[in-house]
KEKE-3310 file (N, C-alpha, C; in steps of 0.2 Angstrom, whole numbers, plus 5000, padded with zeros to 4 digits):
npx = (5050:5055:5040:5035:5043:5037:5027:5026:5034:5024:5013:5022:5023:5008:5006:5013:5009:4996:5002:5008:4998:4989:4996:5000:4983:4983:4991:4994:4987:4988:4980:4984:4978:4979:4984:4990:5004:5014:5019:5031:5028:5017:5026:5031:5023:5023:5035:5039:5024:5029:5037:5036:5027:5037:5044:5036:5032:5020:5010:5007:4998:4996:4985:4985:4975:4977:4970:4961:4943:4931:4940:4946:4933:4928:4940:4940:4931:4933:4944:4937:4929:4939:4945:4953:4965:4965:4965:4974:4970:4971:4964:4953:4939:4935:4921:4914:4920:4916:4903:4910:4920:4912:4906:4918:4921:4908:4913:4921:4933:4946:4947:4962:4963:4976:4984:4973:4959:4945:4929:4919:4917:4919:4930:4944:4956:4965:4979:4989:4991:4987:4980:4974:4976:4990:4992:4988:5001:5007:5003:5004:5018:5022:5014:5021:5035:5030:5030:5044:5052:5047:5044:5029:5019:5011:5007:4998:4995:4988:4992:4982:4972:4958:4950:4954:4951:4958:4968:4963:4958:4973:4973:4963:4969:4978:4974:4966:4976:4987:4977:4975:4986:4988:4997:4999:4992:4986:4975:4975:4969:4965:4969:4967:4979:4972:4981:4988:5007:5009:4997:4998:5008:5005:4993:4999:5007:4996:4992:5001:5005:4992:4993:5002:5008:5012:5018:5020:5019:5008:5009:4998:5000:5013:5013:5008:5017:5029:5023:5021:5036:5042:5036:5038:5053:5053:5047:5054:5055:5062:5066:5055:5044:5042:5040:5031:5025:5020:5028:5044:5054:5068:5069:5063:5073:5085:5077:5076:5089:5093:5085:5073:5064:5054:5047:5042:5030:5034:5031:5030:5029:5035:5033:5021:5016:5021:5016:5002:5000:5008:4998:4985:4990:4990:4977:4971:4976:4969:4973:4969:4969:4975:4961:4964:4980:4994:5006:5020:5024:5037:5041:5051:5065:5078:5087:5086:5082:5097:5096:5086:5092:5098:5085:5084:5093)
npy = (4699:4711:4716:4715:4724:4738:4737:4738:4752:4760:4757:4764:4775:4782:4781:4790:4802:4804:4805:4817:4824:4822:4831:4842:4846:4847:4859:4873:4889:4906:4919:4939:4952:4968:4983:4994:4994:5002:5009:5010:5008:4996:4984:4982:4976:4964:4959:4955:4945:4937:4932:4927:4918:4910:4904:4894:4885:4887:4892:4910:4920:4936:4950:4964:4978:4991:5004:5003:5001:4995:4982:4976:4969:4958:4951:4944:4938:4930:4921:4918:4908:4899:4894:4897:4895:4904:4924:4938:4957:4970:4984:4994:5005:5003:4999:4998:4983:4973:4964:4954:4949:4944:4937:4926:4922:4913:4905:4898:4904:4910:4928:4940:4956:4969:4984:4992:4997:4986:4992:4983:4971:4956:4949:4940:4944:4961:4967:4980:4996:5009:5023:5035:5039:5038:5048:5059:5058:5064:5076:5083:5083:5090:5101:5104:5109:5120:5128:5129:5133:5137:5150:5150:5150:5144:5141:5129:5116:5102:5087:5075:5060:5056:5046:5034:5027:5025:5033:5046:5045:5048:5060:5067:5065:5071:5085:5088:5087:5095:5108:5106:5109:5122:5131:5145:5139:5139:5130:5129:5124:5108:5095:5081:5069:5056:5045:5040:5045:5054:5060:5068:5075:5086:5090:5093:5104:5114:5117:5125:5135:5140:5145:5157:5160:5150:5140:5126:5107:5094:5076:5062:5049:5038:5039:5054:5059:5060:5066:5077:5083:5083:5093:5103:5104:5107:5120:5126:5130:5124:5131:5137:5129:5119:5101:5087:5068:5055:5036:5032:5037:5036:5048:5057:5056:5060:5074:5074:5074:5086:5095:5101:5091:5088:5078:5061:5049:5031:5018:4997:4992:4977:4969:4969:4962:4950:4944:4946:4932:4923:4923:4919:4908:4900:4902:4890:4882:4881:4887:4900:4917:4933:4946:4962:4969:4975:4984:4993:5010:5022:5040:5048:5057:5068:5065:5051:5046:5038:5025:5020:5021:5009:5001:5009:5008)
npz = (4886:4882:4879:4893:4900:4894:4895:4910:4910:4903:4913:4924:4921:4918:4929:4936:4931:4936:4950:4950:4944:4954:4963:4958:4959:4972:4978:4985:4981:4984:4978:4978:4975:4971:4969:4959:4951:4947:4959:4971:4983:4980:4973:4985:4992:4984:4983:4996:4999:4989:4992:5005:5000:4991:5001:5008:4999:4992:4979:4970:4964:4956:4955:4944:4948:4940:4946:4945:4953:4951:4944:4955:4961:4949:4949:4960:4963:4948:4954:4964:4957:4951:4964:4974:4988:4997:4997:4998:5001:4993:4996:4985:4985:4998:5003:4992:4990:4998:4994:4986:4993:5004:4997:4993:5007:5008:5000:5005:5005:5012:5017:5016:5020:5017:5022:5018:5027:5028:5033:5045:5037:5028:5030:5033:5042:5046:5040:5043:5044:5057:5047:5049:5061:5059:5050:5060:5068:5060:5058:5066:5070:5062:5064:5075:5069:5061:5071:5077:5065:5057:5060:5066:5057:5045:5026:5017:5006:5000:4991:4984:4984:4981:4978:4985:5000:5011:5011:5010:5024:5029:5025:5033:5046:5048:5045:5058:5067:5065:5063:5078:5085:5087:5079:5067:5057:5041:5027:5011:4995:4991:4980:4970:4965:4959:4963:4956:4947:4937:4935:4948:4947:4939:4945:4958:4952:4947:4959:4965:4958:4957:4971:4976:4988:4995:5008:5014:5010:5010:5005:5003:4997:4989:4974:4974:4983:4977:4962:4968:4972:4961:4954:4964:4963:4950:4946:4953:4967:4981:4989:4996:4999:5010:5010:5016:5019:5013:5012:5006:4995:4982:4977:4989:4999:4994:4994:5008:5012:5005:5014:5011:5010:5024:5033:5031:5031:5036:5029:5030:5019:5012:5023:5026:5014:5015:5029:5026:5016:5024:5034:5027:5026:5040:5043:5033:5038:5048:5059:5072:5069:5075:5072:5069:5063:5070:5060:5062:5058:5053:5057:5045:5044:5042:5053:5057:5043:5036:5041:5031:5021:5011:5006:4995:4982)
capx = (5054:5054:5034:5033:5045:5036:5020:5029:5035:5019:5008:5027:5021:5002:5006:5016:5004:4991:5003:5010:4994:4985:5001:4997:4977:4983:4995:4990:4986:4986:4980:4986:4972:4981:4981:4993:5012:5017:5022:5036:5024:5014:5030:5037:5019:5021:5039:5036:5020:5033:5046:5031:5026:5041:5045:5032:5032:5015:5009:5005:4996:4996:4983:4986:4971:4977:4969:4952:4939:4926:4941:4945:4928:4929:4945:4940:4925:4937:4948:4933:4928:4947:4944:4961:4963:4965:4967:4974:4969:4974:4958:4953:4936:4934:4916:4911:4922:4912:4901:4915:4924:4907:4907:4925:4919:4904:4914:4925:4938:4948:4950:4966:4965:4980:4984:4967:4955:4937:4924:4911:4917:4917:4939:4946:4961:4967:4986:4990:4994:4983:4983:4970:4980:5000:4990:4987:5006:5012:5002:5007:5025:5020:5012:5028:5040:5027:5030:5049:5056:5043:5039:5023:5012:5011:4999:4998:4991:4988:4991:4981:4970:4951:4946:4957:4949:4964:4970:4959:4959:4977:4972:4958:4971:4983:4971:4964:4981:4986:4975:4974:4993:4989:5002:4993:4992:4980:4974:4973:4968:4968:4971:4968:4982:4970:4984:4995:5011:5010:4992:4999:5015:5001:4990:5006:5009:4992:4992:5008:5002:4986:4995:5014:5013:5009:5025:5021:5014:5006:5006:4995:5004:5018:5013:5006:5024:5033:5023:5024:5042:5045:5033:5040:5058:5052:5046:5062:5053:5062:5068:5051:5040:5042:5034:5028:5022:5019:5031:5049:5058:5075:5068:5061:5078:5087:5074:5077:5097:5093:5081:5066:5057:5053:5047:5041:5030:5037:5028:5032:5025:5036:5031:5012:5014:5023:5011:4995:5002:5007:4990:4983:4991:4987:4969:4971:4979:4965:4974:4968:4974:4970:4959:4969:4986:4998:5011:5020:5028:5043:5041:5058:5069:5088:5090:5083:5085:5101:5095:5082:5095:5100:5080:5082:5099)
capy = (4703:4718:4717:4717:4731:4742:4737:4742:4757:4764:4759:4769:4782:4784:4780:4796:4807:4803:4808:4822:4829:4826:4836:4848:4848:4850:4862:4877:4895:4910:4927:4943:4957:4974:4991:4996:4989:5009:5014:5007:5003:4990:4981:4981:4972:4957:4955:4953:4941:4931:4928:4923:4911:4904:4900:4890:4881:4889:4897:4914:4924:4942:4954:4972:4983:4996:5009:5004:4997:4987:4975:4970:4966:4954:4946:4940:4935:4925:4918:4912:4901:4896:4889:4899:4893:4914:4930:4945:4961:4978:4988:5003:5004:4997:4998:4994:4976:4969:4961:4949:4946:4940:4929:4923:4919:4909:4898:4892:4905:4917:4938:4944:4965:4972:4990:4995:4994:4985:4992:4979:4966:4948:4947:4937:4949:4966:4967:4985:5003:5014:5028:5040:5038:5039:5054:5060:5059:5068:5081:5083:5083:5094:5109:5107:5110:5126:5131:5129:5131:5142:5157:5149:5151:5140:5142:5123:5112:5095:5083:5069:5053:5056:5039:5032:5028:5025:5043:5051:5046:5051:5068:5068:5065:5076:5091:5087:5086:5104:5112:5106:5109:5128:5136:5148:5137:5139:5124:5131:5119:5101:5093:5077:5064:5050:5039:5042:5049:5060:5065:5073:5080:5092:5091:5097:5110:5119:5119:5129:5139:5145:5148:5157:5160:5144:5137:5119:5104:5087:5072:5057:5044:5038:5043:5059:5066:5060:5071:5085:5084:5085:5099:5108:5104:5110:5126:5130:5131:5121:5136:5140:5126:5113:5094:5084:5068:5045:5031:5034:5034:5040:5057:5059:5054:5066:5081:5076:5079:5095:5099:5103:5088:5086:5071:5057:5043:5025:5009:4991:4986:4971:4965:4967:4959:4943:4944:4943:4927:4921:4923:4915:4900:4900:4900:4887:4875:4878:4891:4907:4925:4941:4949:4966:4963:4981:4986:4999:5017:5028:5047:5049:5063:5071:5061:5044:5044:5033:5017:5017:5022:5004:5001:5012:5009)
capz = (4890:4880:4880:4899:4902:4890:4901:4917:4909:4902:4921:4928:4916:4921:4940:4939:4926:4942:4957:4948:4944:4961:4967:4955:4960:4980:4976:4989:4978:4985:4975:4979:4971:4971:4966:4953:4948:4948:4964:4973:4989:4979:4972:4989:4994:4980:4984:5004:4997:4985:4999:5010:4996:4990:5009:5011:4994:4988:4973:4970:4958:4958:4951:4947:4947:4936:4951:4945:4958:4948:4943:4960:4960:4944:4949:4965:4958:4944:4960:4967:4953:4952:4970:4977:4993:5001:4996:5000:4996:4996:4995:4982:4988:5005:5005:4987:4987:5001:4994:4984:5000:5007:4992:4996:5014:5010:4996:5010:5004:5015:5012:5021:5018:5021:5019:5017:5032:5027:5039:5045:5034:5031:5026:5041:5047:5045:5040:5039:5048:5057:5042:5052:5068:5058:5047:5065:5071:5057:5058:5075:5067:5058:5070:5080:5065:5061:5077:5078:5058:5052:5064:5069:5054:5037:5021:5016:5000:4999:4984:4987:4980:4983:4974:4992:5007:5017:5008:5013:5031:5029:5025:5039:5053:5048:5046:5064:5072:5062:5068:5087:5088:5092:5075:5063:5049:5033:5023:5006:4991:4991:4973:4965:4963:4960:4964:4950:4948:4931:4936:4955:4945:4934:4950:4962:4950:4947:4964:4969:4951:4960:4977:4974:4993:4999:5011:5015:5005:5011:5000:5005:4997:4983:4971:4976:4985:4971:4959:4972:4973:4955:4953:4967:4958:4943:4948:4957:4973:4985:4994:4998:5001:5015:5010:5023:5015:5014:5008:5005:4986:4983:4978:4996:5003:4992:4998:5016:5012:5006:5019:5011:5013:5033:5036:5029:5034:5031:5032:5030:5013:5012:5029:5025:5009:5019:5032:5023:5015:5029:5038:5022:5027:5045:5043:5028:5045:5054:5066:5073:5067:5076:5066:5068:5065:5066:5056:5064:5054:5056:5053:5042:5045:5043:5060:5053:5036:5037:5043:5027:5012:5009:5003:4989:4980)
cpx = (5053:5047:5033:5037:5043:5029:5021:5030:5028:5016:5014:5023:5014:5001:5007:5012:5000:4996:5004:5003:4990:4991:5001:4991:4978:4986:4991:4991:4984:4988:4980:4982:4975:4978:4983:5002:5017:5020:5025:5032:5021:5018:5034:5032:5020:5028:5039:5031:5024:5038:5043:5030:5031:5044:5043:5027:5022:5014:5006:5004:4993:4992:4983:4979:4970:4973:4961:4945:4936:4933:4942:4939:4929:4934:4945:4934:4928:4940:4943:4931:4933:4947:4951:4960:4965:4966:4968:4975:4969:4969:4958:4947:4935:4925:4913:4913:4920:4909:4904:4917:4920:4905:4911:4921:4914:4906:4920:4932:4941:4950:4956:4967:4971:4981:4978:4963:4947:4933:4918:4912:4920:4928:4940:4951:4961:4976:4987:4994:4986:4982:4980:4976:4988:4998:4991:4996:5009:5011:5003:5017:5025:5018:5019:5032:5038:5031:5037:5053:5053:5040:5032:5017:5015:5004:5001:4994:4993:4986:4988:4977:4963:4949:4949:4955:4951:4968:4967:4958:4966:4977:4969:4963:4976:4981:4968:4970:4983:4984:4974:4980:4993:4991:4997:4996:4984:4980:4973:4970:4970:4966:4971:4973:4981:4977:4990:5000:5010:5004:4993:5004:5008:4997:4992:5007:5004:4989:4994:5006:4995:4989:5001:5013:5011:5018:5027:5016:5011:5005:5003:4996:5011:5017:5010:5013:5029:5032:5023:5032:5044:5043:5038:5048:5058:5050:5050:5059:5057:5064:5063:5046:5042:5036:5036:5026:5022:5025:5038:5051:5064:5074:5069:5068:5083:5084:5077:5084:5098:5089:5075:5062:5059:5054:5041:5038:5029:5035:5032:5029:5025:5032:5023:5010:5016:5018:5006:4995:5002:5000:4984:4984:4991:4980:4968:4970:4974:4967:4968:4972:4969:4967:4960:4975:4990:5006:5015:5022:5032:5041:5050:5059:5077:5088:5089:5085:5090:5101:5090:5085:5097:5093:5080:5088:5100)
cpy = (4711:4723:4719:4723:4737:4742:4741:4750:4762:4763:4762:4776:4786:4785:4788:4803:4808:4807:4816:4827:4828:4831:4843:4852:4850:4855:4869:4884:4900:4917:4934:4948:4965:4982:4993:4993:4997:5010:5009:5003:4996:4986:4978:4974:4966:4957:4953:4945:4935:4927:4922:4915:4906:4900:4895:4886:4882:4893:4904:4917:4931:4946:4959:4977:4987:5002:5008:4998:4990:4983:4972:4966:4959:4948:4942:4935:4929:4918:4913:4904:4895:4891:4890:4897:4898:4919:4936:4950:4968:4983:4993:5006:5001:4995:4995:4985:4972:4965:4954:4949:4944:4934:4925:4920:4914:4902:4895:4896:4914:4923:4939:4950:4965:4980:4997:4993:4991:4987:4987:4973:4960:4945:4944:4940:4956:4966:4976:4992:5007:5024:5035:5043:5041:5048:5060:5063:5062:5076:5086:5086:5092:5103:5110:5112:5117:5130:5134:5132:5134:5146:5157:5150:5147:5140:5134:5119:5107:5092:5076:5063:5052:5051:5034:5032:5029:5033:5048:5052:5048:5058:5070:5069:5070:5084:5090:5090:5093:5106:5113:5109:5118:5133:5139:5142:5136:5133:5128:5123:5112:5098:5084:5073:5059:5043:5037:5047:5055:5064:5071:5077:5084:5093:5096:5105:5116:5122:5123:5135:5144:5148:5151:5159:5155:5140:5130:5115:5098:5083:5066:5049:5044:5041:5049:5064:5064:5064:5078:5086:5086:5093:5104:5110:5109:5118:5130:5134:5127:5126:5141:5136:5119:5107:5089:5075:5058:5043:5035:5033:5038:5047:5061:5058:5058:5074:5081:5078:5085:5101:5104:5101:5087:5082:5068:5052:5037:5020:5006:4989:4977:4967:4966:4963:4950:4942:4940:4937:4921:4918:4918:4907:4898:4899:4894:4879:4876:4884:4898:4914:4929:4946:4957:4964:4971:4979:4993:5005:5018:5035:5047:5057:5063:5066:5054:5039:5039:5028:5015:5019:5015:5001:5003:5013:5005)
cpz = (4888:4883:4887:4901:4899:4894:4908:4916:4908:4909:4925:4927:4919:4927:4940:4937:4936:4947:4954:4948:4951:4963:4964:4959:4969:4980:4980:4984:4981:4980:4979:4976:4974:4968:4959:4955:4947:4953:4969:4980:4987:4977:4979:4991:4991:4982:4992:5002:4992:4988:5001:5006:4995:4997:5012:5005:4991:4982:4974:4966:4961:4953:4951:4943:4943:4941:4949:4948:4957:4948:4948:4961:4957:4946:4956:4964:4955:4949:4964:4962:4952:4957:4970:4982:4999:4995:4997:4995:4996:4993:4989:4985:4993:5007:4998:4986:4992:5000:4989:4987:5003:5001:4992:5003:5014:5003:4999:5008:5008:5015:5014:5019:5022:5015:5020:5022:5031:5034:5037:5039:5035:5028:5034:5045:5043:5046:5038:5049:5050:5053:5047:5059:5067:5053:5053:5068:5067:5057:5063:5074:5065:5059:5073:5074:5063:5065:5079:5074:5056:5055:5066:5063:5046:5032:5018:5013:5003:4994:4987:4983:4982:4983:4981:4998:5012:5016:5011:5023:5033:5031:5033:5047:5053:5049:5053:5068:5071:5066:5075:5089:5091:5085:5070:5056:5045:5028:5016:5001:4992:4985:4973:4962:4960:4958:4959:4947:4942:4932:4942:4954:4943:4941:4955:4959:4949:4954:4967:4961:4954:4969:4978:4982:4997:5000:5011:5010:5009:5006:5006:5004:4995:4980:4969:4978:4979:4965:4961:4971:4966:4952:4958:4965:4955:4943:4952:4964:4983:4992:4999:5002:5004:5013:5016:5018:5017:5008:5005:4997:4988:4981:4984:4999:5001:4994:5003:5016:5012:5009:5018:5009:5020:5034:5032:5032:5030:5035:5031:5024:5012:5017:5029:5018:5012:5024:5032:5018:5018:5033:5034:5026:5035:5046:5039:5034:5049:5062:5066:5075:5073:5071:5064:5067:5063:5065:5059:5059:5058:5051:5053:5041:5046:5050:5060:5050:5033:5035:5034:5018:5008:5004:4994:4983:4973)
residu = (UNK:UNK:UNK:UNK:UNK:UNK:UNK:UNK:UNK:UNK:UNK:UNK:UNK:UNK:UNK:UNK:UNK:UNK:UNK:UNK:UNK:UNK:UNK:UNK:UNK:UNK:UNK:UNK:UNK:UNK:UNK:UNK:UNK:UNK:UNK:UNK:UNK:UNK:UNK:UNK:UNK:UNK:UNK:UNK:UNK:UNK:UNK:UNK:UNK:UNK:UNK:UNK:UNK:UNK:UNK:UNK:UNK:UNK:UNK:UNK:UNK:UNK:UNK:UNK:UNK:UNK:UNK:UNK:UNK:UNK:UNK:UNK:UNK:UNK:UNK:UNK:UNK:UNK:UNK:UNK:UNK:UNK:UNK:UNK:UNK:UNK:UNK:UNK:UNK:UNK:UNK:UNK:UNK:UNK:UNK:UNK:UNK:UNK:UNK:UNK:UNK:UNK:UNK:UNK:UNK:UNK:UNK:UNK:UNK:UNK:UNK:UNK:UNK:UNK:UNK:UNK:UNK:UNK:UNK:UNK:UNK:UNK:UNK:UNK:UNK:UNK:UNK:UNK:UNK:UNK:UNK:UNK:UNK:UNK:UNK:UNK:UNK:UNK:UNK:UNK:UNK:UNK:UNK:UNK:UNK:UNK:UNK:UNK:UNK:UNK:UNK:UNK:UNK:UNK:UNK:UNK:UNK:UNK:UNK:UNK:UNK:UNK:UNK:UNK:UNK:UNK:UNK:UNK:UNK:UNK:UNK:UNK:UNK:UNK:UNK:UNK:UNK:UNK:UNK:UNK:UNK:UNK:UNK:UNK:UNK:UNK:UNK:UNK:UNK:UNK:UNK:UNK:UNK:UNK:UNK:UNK:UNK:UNK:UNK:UNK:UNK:UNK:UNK:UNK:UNK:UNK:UNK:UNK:UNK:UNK:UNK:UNK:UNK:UNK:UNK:UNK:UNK:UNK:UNK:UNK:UNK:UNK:UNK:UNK:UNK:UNK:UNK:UNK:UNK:UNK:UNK:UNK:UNK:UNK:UNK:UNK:UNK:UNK:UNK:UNK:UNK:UNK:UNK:UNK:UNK:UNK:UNK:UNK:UNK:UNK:UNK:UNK:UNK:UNK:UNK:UNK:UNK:UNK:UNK:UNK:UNK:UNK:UNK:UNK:UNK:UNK:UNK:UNK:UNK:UNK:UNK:UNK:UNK:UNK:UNK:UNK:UNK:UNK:UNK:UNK:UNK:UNK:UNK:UNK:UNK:UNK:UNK:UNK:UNK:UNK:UNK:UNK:UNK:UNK:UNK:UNK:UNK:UNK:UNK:UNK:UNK:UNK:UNK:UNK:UNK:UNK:UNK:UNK:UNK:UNK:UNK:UNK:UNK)
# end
């Protein structure tokens, strides 16, 4: 007796090893290939994406770029040998990571960009905001508040994140809009944040150092108005220069209190990081996504501001 139920037990035992680990080996994986773990946007992105996951009893792994291009590269590369079954990916280069999202696509595995817009590529959706467009309505914001708040004429730097494509189209729509609105405004220097806060503080600062009559600022992300704000702090300027600027922090939320940051524009991170999860696992079923998918913004202002203090507490 003994002997048979020690039989039964060991073939219970390898029955289960077997199911257990096909349950393992079906076990759906989705990777996430980022930017950096610094700035509050890309935290918001992987908690949104860990919701989406744990919602929907998937795995998730999260790779942080450290702001440097080649590795996304490498790490979808790696994902692909993995045999993940998607990945979304939040661009640094949108043109050089191409040709690893067309190796994803022909190993039967799906891209979802969010954030970052791939032109001409082979990723299956776009999750994100149109920055050019939202760059566009601030700048727009932006000539009015000239026009109203500041005697119709502003001298105007920009801290911004050159190595950013989507940054840079920020910039682009907002100097477009500026200038159409009609108000005398001057663009002075545009600086170098590469996407780093301690680099756009020192950035921020030789900026406002080379220009003492410079009134208004533009940041083009996080961590570009966040080191504008400290600079401008720090320099005991806030009585002089209006910031204009991307993605809210509790800094920003305390400037707009004391009315010398303007306005503010505020995405959805969480809800582009659920998203592109999401969408993962719709393609995975066989569905079909829209291969745009918008996110909309709010330009944040003393009239606004309110509804998005609970965010940051």
């Amino acid at each position: 007796m003994k002997q048979t139920f020690k039989a039964l037990l060991a073939a219970a035992t390898i029955l289960a090893a077997g199911v257990f680990g096909a349950a393992a080996a079906d076990a759906t994986t989705v990777a996430l290939v980022t930017i950096n773990q610094q700035a509050l946007f890309f935290n918001q992105i992987n908690d949104g994406a860990k919701a989406a996951a744990d919602k929907n009893g998937v795995k998730l792994v999260i790779f942080n770029a450290n702001n440097q291009a080649a590795a996304q590269n490498s790490a979808i590369e790696d994902y692909i040998a993995q045999k993940v079954d998607g990945i979304v990916l939040v661009a640094i280069d949108v043109n050089g990571i191409k040709p690893a999202i067309t190796a994803a696509k022909k190993a039967g595995i799906p891209v979802v960009a969010i954030d970052a817009r791939i032109p001409d590529g082979d990723n299956a959706a776009f999750i994100g905001v149109d920055n050019k467009g939202a760059g566009e309505e601030i700048g727009k914001y932006f000539a009015d508040y000239v026009k109203s708040d500041m005697g119709g004429s502003a001298k105007v730097g920009i801290v911004g994140a050159l190595n950013s494509f989507i940054q840079n189209q920020r910039l682009d729509g907002f100097k477009a809009a500026a200038q159409a609105g009609g108000a005398g405004i001057k663009f002075l220097d545009t600086v170098d944040g590469q996407n780093v806060q301690d680099i756009a503080l020192t950035a921020a600062e030789n900026l406002m150092t080379a220009n003492p009559d410079m009134t208004a600022l533009y940041a083009t992300g996080e961590p570009a108005l966040v080191g504008a704000i400290s600079a401008v702090t720090s320099q005991q300027r806030t009585d002089k220069v209006k910031v204009f600027g991307w993605d809210l922090t509790a800094q920003a939320i305390k400037g707009i209190d004391e009315g010398w940051i303007v306005a503010v524009v505020q995405q959805d991170p969480y809800k582009e990081g659920e998203a592109g999860v999401e969408t993962i696992l719709k393609l995975k079923k066989g569905e079909k996504v829209a291969p745009s998918i918008d996110i909309p913004v709010t330009i944040v202002t003393k009239k606004n501001v309110d509804q998005f203090r609970s965010l940051f507490k």
